[in-house]
FIVEXDO-676059 format. One record per residue: residue in three letters; x negated, z negated, y negated of N, C-alpha, C, O in turn; residue number from 1. Coordinates in steps of 0.1 Angstrom, whole numbers. Last residue first. Layout:
<rs>
(r "ALA",(X,Z,Y),(X,Z,Y),(X,Z,Y),(X,Z,Y),NUM)
...
</rs>
This chain:
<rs>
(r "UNK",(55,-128,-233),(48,-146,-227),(39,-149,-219),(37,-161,-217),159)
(r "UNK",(38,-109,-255),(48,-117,-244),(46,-132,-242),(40,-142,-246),158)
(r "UNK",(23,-101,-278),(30,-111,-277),(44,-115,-266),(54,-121,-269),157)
(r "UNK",(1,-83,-267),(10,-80,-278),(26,-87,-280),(37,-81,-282),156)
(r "UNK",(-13,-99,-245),(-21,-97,-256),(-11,-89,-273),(-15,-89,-285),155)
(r "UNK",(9,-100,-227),(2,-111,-235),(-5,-112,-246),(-4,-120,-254),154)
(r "UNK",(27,-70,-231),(13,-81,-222),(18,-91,-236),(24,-90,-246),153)
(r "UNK",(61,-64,-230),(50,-65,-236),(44,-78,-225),(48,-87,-217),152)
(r "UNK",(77,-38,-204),(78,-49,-212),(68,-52,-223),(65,-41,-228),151)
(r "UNK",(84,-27,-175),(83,-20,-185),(80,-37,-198),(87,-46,-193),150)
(r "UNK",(79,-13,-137),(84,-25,-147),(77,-21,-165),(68,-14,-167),149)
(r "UNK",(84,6,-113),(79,5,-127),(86,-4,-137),(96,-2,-144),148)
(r "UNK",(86,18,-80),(90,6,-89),(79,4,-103),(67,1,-101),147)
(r "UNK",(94,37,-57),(87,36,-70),(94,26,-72),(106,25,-69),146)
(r "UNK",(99,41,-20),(103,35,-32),(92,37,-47),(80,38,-44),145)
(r "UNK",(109,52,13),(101,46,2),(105,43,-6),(118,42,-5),144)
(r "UNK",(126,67,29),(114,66,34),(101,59,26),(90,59,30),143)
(r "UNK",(161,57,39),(153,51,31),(137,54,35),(133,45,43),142)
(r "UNK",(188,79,45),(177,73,53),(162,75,43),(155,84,40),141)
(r "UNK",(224,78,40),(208,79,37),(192,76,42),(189,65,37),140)
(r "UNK",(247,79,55),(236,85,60),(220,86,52),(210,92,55),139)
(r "UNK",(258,51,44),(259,67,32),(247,76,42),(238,80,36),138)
(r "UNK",(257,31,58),(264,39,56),(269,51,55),(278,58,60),137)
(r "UNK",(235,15,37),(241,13,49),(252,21,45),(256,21,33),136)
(r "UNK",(227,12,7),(225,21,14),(230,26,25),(232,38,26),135)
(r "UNK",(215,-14,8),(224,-10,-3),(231,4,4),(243,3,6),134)
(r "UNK",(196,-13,28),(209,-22,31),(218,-16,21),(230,-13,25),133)
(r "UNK",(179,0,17),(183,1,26),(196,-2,29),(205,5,33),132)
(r "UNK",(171,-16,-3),(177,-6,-4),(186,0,4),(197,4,1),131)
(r "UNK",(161,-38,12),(168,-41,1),(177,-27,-3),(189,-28,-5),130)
(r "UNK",(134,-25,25),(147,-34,29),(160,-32,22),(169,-25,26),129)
(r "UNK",(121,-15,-2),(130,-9,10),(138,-9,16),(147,0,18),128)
(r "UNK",(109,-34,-18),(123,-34,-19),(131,-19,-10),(143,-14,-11),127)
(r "UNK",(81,-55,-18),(84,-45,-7),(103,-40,-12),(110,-47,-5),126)
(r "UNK",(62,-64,-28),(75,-63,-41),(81,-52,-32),(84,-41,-37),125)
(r "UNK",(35,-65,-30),(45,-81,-25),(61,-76,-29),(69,-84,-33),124)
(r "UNK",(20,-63,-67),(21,-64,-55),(29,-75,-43),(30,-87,-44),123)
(r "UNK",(11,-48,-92),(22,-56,-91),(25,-53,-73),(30,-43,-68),122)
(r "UNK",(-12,-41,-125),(-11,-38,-105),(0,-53,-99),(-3,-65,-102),121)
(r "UNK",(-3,-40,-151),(-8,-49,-143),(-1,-45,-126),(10,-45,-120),120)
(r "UNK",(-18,-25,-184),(-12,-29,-169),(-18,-33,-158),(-30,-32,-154),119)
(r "UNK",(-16,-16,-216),(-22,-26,-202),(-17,-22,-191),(-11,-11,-191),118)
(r "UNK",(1,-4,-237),(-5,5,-224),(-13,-3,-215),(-17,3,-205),117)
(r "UNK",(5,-14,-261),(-11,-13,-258),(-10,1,-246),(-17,11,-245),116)
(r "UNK",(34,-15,-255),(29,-13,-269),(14,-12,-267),(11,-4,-276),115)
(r "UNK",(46,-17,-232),(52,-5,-242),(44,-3,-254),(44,7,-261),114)
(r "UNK",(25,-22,-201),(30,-29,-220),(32,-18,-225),(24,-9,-223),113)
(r "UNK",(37,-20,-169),(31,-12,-180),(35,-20,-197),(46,-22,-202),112)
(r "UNK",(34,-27,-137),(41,-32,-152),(28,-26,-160),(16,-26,-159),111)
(r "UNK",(33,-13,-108),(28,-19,-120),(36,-19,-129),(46,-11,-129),110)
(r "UNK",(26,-15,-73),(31,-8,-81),(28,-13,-94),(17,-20,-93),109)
(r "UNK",(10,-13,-37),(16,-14,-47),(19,-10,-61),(14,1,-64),108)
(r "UNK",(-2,9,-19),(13,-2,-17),(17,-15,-30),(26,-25,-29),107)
(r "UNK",(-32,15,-36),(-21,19,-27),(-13,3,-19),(-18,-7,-15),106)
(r "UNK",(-31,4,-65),(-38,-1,-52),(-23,9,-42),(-11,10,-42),105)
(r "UNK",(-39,25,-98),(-29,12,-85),(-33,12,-74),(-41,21,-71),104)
(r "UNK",(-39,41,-127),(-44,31,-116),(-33,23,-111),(-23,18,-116),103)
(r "UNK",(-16,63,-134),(-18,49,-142),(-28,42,-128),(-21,37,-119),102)
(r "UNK",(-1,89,-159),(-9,83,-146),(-16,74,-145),(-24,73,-154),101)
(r "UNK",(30,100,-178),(16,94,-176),(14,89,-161),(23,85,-154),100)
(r "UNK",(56,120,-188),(55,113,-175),(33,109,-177),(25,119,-178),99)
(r "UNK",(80,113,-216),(65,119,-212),(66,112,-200),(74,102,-198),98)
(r "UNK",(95,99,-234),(98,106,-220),(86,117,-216),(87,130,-214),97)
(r "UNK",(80,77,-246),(87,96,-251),(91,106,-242),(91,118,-243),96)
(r "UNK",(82,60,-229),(95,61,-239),(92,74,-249),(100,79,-258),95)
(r "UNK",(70,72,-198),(69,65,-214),(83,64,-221),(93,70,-217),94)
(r "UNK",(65,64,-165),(77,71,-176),(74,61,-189),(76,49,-191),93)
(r "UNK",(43,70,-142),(51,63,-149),(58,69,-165),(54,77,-173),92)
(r "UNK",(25,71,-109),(34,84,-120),(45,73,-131),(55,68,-125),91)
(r "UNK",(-4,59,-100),(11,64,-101),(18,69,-112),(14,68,-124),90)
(r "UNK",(-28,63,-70),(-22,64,-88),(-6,65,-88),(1,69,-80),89)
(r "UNK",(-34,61,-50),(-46,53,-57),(-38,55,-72),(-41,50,-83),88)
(r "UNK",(-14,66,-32),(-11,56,-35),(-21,53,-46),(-19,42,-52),87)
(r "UNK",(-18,95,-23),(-25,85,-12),(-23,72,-19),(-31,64,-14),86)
(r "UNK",(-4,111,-39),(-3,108,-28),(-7,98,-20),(1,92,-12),85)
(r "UNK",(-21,105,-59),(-9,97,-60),(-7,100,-47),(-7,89,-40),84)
(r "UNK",(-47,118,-55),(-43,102,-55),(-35,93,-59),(-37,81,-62),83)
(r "UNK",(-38,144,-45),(-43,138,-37),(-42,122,-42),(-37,114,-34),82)
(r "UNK",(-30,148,-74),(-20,149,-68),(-30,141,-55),(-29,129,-56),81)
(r "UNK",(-54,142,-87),(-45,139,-89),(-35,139,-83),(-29,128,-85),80)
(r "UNK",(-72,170,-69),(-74,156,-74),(-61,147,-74),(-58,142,-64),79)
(r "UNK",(-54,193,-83),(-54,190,-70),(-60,174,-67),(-51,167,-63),78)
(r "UNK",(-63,191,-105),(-49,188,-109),(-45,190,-92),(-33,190,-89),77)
(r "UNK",(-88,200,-111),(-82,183,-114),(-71,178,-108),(-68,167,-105),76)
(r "UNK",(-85,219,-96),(-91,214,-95),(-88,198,-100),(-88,187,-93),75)
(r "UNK",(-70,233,-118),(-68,235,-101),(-75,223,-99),(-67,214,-102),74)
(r "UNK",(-93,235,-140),(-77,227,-139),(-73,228,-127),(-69,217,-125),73)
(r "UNK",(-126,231,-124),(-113,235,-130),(-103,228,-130),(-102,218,-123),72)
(r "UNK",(-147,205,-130),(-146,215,-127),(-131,219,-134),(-125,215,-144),71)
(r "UNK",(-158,179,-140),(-150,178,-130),(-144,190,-123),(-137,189,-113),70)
(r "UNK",(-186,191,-158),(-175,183,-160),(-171,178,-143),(-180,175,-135),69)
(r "UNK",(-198,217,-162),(-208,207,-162),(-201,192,-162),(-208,182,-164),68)
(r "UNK",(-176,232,-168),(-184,238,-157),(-194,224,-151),(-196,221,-139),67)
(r "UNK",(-145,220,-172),(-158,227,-177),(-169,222,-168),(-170,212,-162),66)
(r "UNK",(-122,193,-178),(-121,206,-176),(-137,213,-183),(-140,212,-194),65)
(r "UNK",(-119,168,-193),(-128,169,-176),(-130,186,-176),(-141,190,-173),64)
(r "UNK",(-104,172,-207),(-114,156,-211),(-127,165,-205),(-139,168,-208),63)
(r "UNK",(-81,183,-205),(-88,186,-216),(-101,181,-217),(-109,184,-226),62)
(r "UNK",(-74,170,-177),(-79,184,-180),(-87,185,-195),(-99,187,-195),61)
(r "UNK",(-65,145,-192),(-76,144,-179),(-82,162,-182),(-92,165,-189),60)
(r "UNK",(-41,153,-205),(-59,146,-211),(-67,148,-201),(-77,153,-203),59)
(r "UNK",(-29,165,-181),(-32,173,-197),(-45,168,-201),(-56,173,-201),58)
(r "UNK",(-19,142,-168),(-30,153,-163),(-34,158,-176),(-45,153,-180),57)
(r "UNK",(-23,112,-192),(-16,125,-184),(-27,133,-182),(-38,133,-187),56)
(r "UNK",(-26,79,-189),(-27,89,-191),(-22,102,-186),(-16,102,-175),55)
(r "UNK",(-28,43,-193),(-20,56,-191),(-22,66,-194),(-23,66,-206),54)
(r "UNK",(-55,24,-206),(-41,26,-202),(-36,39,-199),(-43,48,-205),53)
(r "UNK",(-78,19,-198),(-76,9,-196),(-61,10,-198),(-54,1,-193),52)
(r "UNK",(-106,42,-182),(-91,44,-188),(-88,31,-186),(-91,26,-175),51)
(r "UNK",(-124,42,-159),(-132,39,-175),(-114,38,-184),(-113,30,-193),50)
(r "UNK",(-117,60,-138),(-118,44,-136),(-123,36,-153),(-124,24,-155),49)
(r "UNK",(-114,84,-147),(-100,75,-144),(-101,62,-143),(-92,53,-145),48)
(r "UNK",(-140,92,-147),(-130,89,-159),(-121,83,-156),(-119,74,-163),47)
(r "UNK",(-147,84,-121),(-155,80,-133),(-145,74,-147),(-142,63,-153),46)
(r "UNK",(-131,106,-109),(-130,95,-107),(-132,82,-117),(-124,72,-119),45)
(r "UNK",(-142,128,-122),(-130,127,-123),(-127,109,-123),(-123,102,-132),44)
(r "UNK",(-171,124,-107),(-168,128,-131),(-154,124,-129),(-153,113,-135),43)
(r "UNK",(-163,131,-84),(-170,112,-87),(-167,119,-104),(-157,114,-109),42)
(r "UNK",(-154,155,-83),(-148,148,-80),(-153,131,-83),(-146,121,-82),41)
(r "UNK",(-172,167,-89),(-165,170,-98),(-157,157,-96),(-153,149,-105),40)
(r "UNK",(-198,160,-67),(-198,156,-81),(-183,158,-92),(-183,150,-101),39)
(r "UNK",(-177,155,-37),(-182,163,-47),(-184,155,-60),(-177,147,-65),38)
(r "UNK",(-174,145,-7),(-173,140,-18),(-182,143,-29),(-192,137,-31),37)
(r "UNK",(-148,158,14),(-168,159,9),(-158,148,-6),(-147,145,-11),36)
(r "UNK",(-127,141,38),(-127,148,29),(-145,145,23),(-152,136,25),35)
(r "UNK",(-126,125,62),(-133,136,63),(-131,147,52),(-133,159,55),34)
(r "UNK",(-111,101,58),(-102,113,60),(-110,124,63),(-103,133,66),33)
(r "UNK",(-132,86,54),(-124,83,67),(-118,96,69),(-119,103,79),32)
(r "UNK",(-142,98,27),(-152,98,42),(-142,96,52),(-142,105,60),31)
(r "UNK",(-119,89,15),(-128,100,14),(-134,104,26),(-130,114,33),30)
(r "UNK",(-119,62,16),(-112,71,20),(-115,87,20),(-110,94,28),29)
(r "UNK",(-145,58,4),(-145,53,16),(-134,62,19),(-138,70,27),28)
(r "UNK",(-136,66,-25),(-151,72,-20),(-151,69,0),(-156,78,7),27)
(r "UNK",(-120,40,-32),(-115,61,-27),(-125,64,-19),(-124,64,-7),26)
(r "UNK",(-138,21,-35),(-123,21,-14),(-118,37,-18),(-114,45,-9),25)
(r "UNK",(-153,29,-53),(-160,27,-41),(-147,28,-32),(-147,36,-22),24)
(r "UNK",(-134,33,-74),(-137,43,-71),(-141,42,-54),(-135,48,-45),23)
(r "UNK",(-129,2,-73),(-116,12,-72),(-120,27,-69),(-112,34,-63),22)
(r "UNK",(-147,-9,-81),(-145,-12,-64),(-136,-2,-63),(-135,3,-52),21)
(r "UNK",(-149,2,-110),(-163,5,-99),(-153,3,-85),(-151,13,-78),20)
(r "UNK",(-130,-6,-120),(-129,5,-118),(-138,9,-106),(-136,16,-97),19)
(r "UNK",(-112,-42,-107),(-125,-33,-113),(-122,-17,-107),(-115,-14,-97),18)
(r "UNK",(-87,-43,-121),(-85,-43,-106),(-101,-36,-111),(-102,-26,-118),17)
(r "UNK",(-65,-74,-130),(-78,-64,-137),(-82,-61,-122),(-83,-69,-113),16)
(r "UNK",(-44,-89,-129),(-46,-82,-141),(-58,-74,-142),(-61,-68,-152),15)
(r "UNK",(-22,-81,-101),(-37,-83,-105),(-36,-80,-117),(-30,-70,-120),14)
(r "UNK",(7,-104,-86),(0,-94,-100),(-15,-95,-98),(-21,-106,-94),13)
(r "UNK",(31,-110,-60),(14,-111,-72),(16,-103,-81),(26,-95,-83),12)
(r "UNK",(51,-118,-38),(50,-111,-50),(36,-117,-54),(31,-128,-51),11)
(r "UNK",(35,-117,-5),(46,-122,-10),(42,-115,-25),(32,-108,-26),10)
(r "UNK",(19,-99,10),(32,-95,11),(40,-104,2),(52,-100,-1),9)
(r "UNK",(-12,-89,8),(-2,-96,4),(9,-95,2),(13,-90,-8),8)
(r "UNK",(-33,-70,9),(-23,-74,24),(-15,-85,21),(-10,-91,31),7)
(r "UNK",(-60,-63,-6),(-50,-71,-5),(-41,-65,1),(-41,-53,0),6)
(r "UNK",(-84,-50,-8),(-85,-53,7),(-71,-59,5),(-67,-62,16),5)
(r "UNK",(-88,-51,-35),(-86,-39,-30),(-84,-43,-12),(-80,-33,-6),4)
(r "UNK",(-94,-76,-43),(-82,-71,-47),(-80,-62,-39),(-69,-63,-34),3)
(r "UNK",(-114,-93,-15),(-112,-86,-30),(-97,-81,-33),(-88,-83,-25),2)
(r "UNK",(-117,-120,2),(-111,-107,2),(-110,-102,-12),(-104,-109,-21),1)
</rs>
């Protein structure tokens, strides 16, 4: 089973989720959903899978934006929302309070290094339950969760 097929419920980490298999399980959702699968859209992809840390729509637009590219800002910026929606990205908070976009496996989430920008797809970390229960009560009714872990990799001296 590859990373991308993971159904692992207890906690993991992947350190490295390849770009290529990550484009190929979109490309497949793509087809299941009966969404086309346009050139603007494999350039977009391309680039997001080539990124080894965090980025914002902004770069993406500036990068991608033009005729011979990924097409328009609508355009990107429909993209993007399509793959956080569907889990292939997620939305994470820098310490310049900037919001960046970050590879992920849909149902799971990531630790981000404050100092490179690594990260590591973090799966098994179901805390709905958990919420839930916190929750009992207050008519809240729990439909999900973000979870973004923050620290240094290995490579900028963690442990």
């Amino acid at each position: 089973m590859s990373q991308l097929d993971c159904r692992s419920t207890m906690p993991h980490a992947h350190s490295d989720v390849s770009g290529r298999a990550w484009i190929e399980a979109i490309l497949g959702q793509f087809r299941q959903d009966k969404n086309r699968v346009t050139q603007p859209r494999i350039a977009m992809l391309n680039w997001i899978a080539a990124r080894e840390a965090p980025f914002t729509a902004e770069e993406a637009v500036s990068e991608l934006e033009g005729p011979l590219t990924a097409g328009s800002r609508a355009t990107i910026y429909r993209l993007l929302l399509w793959l956080r929606e569907a889990g292939w990205l997620a939305r994470v908070h820098r310490t310049d309070s900037d919001h960046a976009l970050v590879r992920q496996l849909p149902g799971h989430h990531q630790a981000v290094c404050l100092r490179c920008g690594e990260t590591l797809v973090i799966g098994g970390c179901d805390l709905t339950t958990m919420i839930s229960q916190s929750l009992r009560g207050t008519g809240f009714a729990v439909s999900g969760h973000q979870l973004e872990v923050y620290g240094t990799c290995r490579g900028c001296g963690g442990v």
